[in-house]
N, C-alpha and C positions, 0 to 999 in steps of 0.2 A: 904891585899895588893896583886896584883898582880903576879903571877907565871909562870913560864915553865918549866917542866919536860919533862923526858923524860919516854915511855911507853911501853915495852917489850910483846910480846906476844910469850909465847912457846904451843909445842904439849902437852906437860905432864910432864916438869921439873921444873917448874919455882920455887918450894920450893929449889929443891937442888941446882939451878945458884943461887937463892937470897942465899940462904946459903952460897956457895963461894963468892959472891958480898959483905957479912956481915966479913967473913973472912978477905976479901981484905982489905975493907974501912973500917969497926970495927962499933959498933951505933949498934943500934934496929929496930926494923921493929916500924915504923908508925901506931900504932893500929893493933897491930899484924899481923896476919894470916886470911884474910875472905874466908871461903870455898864456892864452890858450894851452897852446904847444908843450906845455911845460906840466899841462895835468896829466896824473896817469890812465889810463884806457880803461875803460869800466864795462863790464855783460851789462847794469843797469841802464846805461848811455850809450845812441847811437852813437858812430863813430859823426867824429866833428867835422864839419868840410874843410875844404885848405884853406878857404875865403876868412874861413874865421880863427885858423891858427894861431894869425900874430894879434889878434887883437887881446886888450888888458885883462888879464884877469883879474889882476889886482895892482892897484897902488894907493902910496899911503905918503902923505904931505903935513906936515907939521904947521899950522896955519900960527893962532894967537894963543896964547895962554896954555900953552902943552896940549891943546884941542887937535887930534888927528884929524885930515879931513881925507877919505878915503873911497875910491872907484875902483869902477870895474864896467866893463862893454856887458850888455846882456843880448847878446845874438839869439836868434827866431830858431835858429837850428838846433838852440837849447830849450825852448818853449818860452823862451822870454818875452814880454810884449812890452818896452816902455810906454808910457804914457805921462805927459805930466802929472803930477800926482801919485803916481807908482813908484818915483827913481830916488825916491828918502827913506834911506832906515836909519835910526837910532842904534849906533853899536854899543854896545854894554860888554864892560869884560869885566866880569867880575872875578875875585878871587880865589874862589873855590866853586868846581861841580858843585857843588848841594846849593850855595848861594845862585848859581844859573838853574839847575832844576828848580828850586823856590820861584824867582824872577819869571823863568817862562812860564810855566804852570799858570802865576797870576798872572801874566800877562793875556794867555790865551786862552782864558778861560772867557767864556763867548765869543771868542775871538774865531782866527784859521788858522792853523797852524801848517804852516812852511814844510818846514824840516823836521824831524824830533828830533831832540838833542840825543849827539851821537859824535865819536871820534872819525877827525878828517885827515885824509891825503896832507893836508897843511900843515899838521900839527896840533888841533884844536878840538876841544870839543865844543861843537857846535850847533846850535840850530836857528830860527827864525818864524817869526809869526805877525801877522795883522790883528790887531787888536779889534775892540767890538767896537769901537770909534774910529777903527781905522787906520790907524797910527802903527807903521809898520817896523819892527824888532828884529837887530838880528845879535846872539850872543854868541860870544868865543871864551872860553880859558885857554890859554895857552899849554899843551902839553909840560911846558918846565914849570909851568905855575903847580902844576896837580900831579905832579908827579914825586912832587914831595912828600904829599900829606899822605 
């Protein structure tokens, strides 16, 4: 079924805010903790420092109303630069490929686009984009979502 979360990116804290986030709102993380460490090795990507191994790659927190609220560290060794105002995206998972290629399409149309949408290491096809206001997007379908149709 269909989703919207919302998607946090920090410098190097994001275990200790999900931490107090898990405080707050009480629940589990969503399949734990994915570190660094845990992505596969890519020709596209430097190799990553050891500094930044254990840090989040992903977590995902069940806030109010089935609303995921969901992080990740964006380390400088990945070209990442937080900034406030940078570290919100809008996750959309829509139900089918064509309904995310429709979704980004209009969404980055004057926009910049991120990523193109494309199958990930994770499971997903995915991609991400800034819209022409600004307002930044990232979409997943889940390989079991689309692997049916």
């Amino acid at each position: 079924m269909a989703s919207v979360s919302t998607y946090l990116n920090f410098s190097r804290n994001t275990e200790e805010a999900f931490n107090f986030y898990r405080t707050v709102f009480g629940g589990d993380f969503n399949g734990g903790i994915s570190r660094f460490r845990d992505m596969p090795e890519s020709a596209d990507m430097p190799p990553l420092p050891e500094k930044d191994k254990d840090l989040v790659m992903h977590v995902a927190l069940p806030i109010l109303g089935g609303h995921m609220l969901m992080g990740t560290d964006a380390p400088e060794s990945m070209q990442f630069r937080v900034n406030q105002g940078n570290n919100v995206y809008i996750n959309l998972e829509p139900d089918t490929r064509e309904e995310a290629d429709w979704l980004f399409k209009a969404l980055s149309e004057g926009g910049v686009v991120e990523m193109e949408m494309q199958d990930t290491f994770w499971g997903a096809y995915y991609g991400s984009c800034r819209d022409k206001y600004g307002v930044q997007w990232m979409f997943n379908v889940s390989h079991s979502d689309h692997a049916a149709q």
